[in-house]
C-alpha positions in Angstrom: 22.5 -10.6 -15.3 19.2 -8.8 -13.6 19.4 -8.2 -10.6 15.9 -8.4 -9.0 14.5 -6.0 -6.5 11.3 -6.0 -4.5 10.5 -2.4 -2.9 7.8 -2.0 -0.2 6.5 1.5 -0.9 5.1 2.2 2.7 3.3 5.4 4.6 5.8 5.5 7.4 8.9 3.7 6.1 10.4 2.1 2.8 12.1 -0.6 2.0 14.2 -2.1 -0.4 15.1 -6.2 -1.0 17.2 -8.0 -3.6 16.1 -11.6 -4.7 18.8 -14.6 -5.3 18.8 -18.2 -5.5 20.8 -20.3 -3.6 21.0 -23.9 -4.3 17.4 -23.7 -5.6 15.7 -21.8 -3.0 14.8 -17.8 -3.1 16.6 -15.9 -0.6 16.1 -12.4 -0.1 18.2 -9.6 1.5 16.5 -6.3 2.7 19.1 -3.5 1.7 20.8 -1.1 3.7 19.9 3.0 2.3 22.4 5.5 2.2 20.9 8.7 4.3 23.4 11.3 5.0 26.3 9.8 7.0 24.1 6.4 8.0 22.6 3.3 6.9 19.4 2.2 7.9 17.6 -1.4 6.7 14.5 1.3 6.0 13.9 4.8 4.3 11.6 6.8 6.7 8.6 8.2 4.0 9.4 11.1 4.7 10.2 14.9 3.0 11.2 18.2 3.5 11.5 20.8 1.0 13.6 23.6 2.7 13.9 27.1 0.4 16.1 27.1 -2.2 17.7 23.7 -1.9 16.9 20.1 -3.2 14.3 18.5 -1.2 15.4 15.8 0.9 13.8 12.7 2.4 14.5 9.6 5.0 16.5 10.5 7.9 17.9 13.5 6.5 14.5 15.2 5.6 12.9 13.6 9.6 15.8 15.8 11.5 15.0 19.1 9.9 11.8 19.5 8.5 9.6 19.5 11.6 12.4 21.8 13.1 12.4 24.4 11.0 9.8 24.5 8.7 6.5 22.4 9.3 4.8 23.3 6.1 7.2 22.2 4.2 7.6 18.8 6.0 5.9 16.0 4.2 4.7 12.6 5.6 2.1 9.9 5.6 1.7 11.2 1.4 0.5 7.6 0.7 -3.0 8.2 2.3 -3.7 11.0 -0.1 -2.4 9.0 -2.9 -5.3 8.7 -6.1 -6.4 12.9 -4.8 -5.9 15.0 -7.3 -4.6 18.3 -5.2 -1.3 20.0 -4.6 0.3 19.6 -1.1 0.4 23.1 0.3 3.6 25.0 0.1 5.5 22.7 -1.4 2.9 22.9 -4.5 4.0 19.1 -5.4 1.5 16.5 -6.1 1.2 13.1 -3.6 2.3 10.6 -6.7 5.5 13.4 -6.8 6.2 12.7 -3.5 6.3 9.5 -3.5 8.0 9.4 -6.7 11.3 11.1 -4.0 11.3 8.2 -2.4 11.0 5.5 -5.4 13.9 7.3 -6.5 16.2 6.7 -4.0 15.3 3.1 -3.5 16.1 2.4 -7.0 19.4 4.8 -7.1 20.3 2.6 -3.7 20.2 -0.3 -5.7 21.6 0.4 -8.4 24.1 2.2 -6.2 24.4 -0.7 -4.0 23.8 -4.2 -6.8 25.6 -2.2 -10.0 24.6 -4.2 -13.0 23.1 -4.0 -16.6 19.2 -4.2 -15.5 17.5 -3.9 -12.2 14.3 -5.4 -12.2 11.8 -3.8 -9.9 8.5 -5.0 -8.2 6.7 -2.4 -6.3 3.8 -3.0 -3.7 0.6 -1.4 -3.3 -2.4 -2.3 -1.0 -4.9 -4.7 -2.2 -7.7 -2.2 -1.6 -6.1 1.0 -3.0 -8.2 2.2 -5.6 -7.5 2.3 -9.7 -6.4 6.1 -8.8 -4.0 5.2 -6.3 -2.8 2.6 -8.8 -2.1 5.4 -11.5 -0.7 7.4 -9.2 2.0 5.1 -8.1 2.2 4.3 -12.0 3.0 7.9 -12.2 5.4 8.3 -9.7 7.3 5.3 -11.0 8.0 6.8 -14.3 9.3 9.9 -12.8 10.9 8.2 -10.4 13.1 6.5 -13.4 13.1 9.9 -15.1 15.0 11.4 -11.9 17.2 8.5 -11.3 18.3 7.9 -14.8 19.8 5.0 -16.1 17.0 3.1 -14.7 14.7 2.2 -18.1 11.0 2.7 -16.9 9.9 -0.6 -18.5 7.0 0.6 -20.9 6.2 -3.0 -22.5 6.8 -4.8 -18.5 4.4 -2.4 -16.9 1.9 -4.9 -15.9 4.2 -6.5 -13.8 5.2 -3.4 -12.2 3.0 -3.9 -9.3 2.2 -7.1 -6.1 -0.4 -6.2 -3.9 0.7 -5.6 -0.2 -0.9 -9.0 1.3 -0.3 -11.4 -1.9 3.5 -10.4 -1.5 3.2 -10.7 2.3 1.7 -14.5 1.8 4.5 -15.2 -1.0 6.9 -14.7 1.5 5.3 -17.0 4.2 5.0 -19.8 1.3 8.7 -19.6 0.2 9.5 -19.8 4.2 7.3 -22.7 4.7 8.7 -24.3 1.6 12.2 -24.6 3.5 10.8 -26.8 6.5 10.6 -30.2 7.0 6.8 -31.4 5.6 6.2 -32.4 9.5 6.8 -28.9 11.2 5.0 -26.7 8.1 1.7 -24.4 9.1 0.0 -25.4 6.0 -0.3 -28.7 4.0 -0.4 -28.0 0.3 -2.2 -31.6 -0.5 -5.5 -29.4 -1.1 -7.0 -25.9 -1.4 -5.7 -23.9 1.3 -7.7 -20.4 2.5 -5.4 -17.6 4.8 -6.5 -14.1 5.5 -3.8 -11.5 5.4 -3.9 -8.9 7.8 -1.3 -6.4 6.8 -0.5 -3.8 9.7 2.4 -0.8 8.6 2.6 2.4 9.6 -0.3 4.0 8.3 -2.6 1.9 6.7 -4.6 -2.0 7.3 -5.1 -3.8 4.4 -6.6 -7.4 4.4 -7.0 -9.7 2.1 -8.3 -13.2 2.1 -6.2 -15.5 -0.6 -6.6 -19.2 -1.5 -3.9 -21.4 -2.4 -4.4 -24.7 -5.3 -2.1 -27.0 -5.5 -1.5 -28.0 -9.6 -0.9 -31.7 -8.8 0.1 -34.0 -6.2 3.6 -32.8 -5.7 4.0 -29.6 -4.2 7.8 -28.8 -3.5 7.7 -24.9 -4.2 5.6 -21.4 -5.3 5.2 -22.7 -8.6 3.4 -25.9 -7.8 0.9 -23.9 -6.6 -1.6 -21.7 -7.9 -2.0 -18.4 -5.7 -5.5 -16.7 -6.2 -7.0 -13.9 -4.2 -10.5 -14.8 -2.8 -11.8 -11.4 -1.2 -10.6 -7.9 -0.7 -11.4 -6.0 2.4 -12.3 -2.1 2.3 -8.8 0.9 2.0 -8.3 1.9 5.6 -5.8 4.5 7.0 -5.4 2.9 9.7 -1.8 1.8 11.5 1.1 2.3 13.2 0.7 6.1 13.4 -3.0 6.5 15.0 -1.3 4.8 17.9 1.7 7.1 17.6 -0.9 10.0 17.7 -2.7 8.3 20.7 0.7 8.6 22.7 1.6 12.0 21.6 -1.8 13.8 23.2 -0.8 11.7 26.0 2.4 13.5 25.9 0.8 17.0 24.8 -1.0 17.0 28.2 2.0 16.2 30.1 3.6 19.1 28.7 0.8 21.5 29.4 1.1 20.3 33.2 4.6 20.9 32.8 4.7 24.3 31.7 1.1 26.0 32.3 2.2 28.8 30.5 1.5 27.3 27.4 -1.7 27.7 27.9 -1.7 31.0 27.0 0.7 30.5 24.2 -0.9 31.1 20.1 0.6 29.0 17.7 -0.1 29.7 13.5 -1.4 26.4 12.5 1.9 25.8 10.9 3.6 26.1 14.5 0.7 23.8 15.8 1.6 20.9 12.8 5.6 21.6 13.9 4.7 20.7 17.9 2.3 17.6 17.1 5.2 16.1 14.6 7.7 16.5 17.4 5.5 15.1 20.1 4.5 12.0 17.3 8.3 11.4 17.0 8.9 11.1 20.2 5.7 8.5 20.5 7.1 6.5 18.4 10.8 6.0 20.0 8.5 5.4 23.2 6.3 3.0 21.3 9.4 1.3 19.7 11.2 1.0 22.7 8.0 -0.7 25.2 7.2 -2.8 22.0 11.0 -4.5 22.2 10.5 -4.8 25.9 7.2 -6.5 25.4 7.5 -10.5 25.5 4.7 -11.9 23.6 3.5 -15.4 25.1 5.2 -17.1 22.5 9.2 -16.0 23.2 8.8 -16.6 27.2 10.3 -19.5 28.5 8.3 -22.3 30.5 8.6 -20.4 34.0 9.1 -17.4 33.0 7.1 -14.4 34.0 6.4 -11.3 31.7 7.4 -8.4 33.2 6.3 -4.8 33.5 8.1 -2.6 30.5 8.2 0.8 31.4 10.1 3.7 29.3 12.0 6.6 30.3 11.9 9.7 28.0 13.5 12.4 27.7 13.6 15.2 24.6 13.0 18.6 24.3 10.3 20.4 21.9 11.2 23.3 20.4 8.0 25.7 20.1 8.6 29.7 18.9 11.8 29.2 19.0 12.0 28.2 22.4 13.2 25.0 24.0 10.7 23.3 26.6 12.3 20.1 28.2 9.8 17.0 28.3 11.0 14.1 30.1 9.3 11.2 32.4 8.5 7.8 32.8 5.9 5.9 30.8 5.0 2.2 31.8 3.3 -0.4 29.3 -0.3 0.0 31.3 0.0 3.7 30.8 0.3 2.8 26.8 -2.2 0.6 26.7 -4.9 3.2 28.6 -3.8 5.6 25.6 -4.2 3.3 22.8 -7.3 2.0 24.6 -10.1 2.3 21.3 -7.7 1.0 19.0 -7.1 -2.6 20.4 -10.3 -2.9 22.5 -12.4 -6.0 21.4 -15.8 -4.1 22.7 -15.2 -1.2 20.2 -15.6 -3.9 17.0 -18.2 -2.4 14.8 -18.1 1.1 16.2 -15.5 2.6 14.6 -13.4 1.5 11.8 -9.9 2.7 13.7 -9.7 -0.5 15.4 -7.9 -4.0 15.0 -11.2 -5.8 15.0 -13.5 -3.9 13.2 -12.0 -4.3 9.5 -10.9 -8.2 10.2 -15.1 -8.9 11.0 -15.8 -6.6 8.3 -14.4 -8.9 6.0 -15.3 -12.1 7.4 -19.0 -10.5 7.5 -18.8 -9.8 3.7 -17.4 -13.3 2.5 -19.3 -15.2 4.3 -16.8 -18.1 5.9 -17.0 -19.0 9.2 -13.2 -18.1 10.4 -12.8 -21.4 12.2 -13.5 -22.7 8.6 -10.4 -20.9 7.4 -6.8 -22.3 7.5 -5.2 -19.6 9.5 -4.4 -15.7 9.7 -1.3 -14.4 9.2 0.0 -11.1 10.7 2.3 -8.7 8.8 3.5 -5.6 8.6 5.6 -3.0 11.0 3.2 -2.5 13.1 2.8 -5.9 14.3 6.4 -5.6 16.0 3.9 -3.9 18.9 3.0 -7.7 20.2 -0.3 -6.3 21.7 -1.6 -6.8 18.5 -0.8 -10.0 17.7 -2.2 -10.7 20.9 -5.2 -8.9 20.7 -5.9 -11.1 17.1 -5.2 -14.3 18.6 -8.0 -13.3 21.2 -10.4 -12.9 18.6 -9.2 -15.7 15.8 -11.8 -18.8 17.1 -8.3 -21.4 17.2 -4.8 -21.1 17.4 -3.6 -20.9 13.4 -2.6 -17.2 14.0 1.0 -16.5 12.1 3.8 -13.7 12.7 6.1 -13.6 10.1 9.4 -12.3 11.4 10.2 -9.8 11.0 6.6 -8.8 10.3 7.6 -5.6 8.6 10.1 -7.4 6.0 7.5 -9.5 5.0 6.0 -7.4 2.0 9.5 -6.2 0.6 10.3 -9.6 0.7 7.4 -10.7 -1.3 8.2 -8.3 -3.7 11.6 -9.2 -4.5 10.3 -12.6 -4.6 7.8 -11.9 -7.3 10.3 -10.0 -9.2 12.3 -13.4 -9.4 9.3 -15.7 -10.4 7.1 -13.0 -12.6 9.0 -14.0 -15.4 8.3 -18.0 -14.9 5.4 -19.3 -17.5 4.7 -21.6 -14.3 4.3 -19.3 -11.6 0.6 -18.2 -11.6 -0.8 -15.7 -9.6 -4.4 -14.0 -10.1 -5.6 -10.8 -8.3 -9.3 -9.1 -10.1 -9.6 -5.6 -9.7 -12.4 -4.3 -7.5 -13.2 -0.9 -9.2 -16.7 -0.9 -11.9 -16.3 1.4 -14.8 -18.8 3.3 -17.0 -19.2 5.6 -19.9 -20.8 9.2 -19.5 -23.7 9.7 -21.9 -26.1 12.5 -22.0 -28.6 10.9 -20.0 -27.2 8.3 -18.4 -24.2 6.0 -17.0 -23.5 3.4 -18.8 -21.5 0.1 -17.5 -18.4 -0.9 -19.3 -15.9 -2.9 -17.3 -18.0 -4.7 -13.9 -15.9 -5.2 -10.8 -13.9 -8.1 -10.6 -13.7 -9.0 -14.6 -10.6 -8.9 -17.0 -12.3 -7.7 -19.6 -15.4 -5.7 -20.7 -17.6 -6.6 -23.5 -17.6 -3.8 -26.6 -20.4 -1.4 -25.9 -22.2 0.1 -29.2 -22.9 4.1 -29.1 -23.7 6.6 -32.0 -22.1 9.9 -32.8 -25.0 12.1 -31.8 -24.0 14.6 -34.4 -21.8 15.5 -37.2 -18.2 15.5 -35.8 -14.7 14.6 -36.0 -13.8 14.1 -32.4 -15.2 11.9 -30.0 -14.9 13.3 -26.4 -14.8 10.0 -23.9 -15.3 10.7 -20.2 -14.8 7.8 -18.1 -16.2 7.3 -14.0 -15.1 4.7 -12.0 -16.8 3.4 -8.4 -17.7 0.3 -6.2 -20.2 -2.4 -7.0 -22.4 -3.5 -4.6 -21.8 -7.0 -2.8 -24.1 -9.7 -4.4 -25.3 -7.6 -7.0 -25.0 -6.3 -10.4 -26.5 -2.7 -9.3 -23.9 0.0 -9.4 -23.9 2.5 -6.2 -24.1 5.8 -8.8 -23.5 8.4 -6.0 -19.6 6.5 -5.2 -19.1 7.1 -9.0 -16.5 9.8 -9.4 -14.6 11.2 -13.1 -11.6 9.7 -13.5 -10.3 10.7 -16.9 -11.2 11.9 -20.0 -9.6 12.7 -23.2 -10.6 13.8 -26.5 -10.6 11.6 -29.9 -9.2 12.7 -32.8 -11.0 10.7 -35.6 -9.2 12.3 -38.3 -12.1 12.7 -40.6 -15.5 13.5 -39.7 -18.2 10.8 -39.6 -21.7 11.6 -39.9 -23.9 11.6 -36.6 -25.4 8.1 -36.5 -22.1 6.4 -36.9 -21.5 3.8 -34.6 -18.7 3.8 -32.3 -17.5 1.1 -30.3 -15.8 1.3 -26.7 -14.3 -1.2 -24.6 -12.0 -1.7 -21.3 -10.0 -3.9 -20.3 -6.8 -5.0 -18.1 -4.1 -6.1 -19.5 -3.7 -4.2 -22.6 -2.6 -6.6 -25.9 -1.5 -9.3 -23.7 -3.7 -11.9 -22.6 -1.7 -12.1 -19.0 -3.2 -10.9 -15.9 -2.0 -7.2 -15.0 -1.4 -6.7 -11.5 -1.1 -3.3 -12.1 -5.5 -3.1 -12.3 -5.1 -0.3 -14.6 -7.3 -0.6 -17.3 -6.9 0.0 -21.2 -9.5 1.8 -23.0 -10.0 0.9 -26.8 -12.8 2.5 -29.0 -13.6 1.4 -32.7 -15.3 3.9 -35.3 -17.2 2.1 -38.0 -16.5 -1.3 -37.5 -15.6 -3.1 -35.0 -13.8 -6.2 -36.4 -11.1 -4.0 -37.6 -8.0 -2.9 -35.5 -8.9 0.0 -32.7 -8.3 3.2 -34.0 -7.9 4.0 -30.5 -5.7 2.8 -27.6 -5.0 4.3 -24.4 -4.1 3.3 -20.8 -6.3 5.0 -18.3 -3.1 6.6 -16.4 -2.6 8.7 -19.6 -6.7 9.8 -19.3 -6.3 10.6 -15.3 -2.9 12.6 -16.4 -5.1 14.6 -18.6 -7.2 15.6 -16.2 -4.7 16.8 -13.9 -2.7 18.8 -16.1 -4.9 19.7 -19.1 
């Protein structure tokens, strides 16, 4: 028997969720990783590579890396996910990085759930780029490589992947499925529209995802078809800018502490090693006024919010030296420091900002959000309940959703999809948001246009005698409401060369298409394209075949 595991690759944290049924409903269980002697329900993304011994990550890697050696401390890698560069110091690649932490999520569960075949769903944001899709791709395989054991699943790969949101909503649906018809958010009778707004630790991804009934009874996920409607821009945006907002708050306390510090010169290393220190101890102060926060919804009928306020106390080691930091922090001194990110006035300004992304989207899809059936809020973040009250300020009614807890809501999705992906009934459709063309000598020309399974064959000729065909292949956004391609967001994103095994005469005609999917005629949720190219004639079998992971590979280490 599978067992069937959802993991929630995050910037901050990640987590890990097994998938069961029980009397004909999905339950899912977030699982507890080993790190050192504890357990946490999360794996802090997190690594340090000290000299000379294995690198470690999670809790293990948190307590010494920006300690000892700040260079070699690794965090928030998923925002330079898709970049092909070498982390300093540690000379390891982003997709390697997060392949360390794939790892041990899938060695926890096999550790954890031993059985025959683990079945694995991984999540990804719906706006992360084709590059940041074959990076992850990347860092899966080696992830299985390091594990071992674990069988990378070559011919399942398009199945491999959920975005971030879509697993998010999955989870909401399967929750609503197990209420009474009266006391559910949604009624499934018709089409129902939600926007996702997905807030973790370093990154906001939103996504705006309609949901078709088949027929006229609706008792679960695959009665329903689940599409997603619109896509809003990749921003790093999250937990961590306010963590960073309450660490300078911090810094400048400790400057009035000690003013000798001002006189103090750190290596940039040493100047990375205090602001990690001073973010860590944001974020136990964010963590603890966010649990003493009541949001409007868990007070009682006379009860009156009160005032959270957080002592701290730590010490930040800086050339070696010890300086105690320690005071009081009160929830109106948070919310002066974290002012521009949940400030309503600051919407269009600048894109770090609750509002500015959510009326981005809205703007670009045209619906009226009192037209829309509600909002729902996810992600770790959203713990913090001034955001979910900042939303509800801006949402025009009162369909505004938390799903609790908000940061097991994608991990949860994910396990959930690994338990339906399978079902020939379940039917979920997400397009891909990346165009594609071909580089020819004087031009770009369009092979695969946003949002389309499948590209139509494109004729070329050999422009000489040859027998290799070099294909380079440049990927970028489409305008909205138009089939003009913005040619300076085009960058290279592969190449390889053709061995035709003969050579052809110049003149012959060569064929090239792209599309998702590969052989299969399912939808891949991975949106990494194939590439296939015909010499001579085009109703004959490809002579060429290649997923465009292998071409970016190519690139990187050829």
């Amino acid at each position: 028997m599978a067992i069937l595991v959802g993991i929630d690759l995050g910037t901050t944290t990640t987590l890990v969720g097994r998938a069961v049924d029980v009397e004909g409903a999905i339950s899912v269980n977030v699982i507890d990783i080993r790190q050192g002697d504890v357990e946490l329900s999360y794996l802090p993304s997190v690594a340090y590579f000290p000299p000379g011994e294995e690198p470690l990550v999670g809790l293990e890697a948190q307590k010494r890396g920006p300690q000892e050696d700040a260079s070699r401390y690794v965090r928030a890698v998923k925002r330079q996910m898709g970049r092909r560069v070498l982390l300093p110091v540690v000379e390891q690649a982003p997709y390697q990085i997060s392949a360390l932490y794939l790892a041990k999520a899938l060695d926890e569960a096999r550790y954890k759930l031993p059985e025959d075949e683990i079945v694995f769903t991984v999540t990804v944001p719906a706006s992360f780029t084709t590059n940041q899709r074959t990076d992850t791709l990347l860092a899966l395989r080696e992830a299985c490589d390091r594990v071992g054991g674990i069988h990378y699943p070559e011919d399942d790969e398009g199945k491999l992947f959920i975005s971030e949101p879509v697993a998010a909503m999955l989870a909401f649906l399967n929750e609503e499925f197990k209420k009474p018809e009266a006391v559910r958010h949604l009624d499934f009778s018709e089409v129902r529209r939600v926007v996702v707004y997905d807030i973790g630790g370093g990154t906001l991804d939103l996504t705006r995802i309609f949901v078709e009934p088949k027929g006229s009874d609706v008792n679960g996920l695959t009665d329903l078809e689940i599409h997603v409607d619109e896509i809003g821009y990749y921003n790093p945006f999250g937990g961590e800018d306010f963590d960073l907002a309450l660490a300078k708050m911090l810094y400048n306390r400790l400057m009035e502490q000690f003013p000798e510090l001002h006189d103090v010169r750190l290596t940039p290393e040493q100047r990375l090693g205090v602001r990690l220190q001073l973010m860590d101890q944001a974020k136990e102060i964010k963590e603890s006024l966010s649990d003493q926060m009541q949001s409007t919804d868990d007070l009682l009928l006379f009860d009156e919010p009160e005032e959270a306020t957080h002592y701290h106390s730590g010490e930040i080691n800086i050339q070696g030296q010890l300086y105690s930091l320690e005071g009081e922090i009160d929830e109106l001194e948070f919310k002066e420091a974290i002012e521009d990110l949940i400030a309503q006035g600051v919407a269009g300004t600048q894109r770090k900002n609750l509002i500015t992304p959510l009326d981005d989207l809205l703007t670009k899809s045209k619906l009226d959000p009192a037209r829309l059936d509600g909002l729902l809020i996810v992600g770790g973040a959203a713990r913090l309940p001034l955001i979910p009250k900042v939303l509800r300020e801006y949402w025009p009614n009162d369909r505004v959703w938390v799903f609790q807890p908000p940061d097991h809501a994608v991990v949860t999705g994910a396990a959930i999809y690994s338990y339906l992906r399978d079902r020939a009934d379940f039917i979920l459709v997400e397009k891909a948001a990346d165009v594609y063309y071909v580089r020819l000598e004087d031009r770009f020309d369009l092979i695969l246009p946003a949002k389309k399974d499948l590209g139509e064959k494109k004729r070329y000729e050999l422009n000489s005698d040859a027998d290799r065909l070099s294909l380079q292949i440049f990927a970028g956004q489409q305008k909205d409401g138009s089939d003009d391609p913005i040619l300076s967001s085009l960058v290279h994103q592969g190449g390889t060369v053709i061995n035709l095994g003969q050579e052809y005469q110049q003149g012959t005609p060569v064929w090239v298409q792209m599309r998702y999917a590969g052989e299969a005629s399912e939808t891949d949720h991975t949106k990494v394209p194939w590439v296939y190219v015909w010499i001579g004639k085009k109703e004959d079998p490809p002579q060429f075949r290649r997923r465009y992971s292998e071409l970016v590979q190519e690139v990187r280490h050829g």
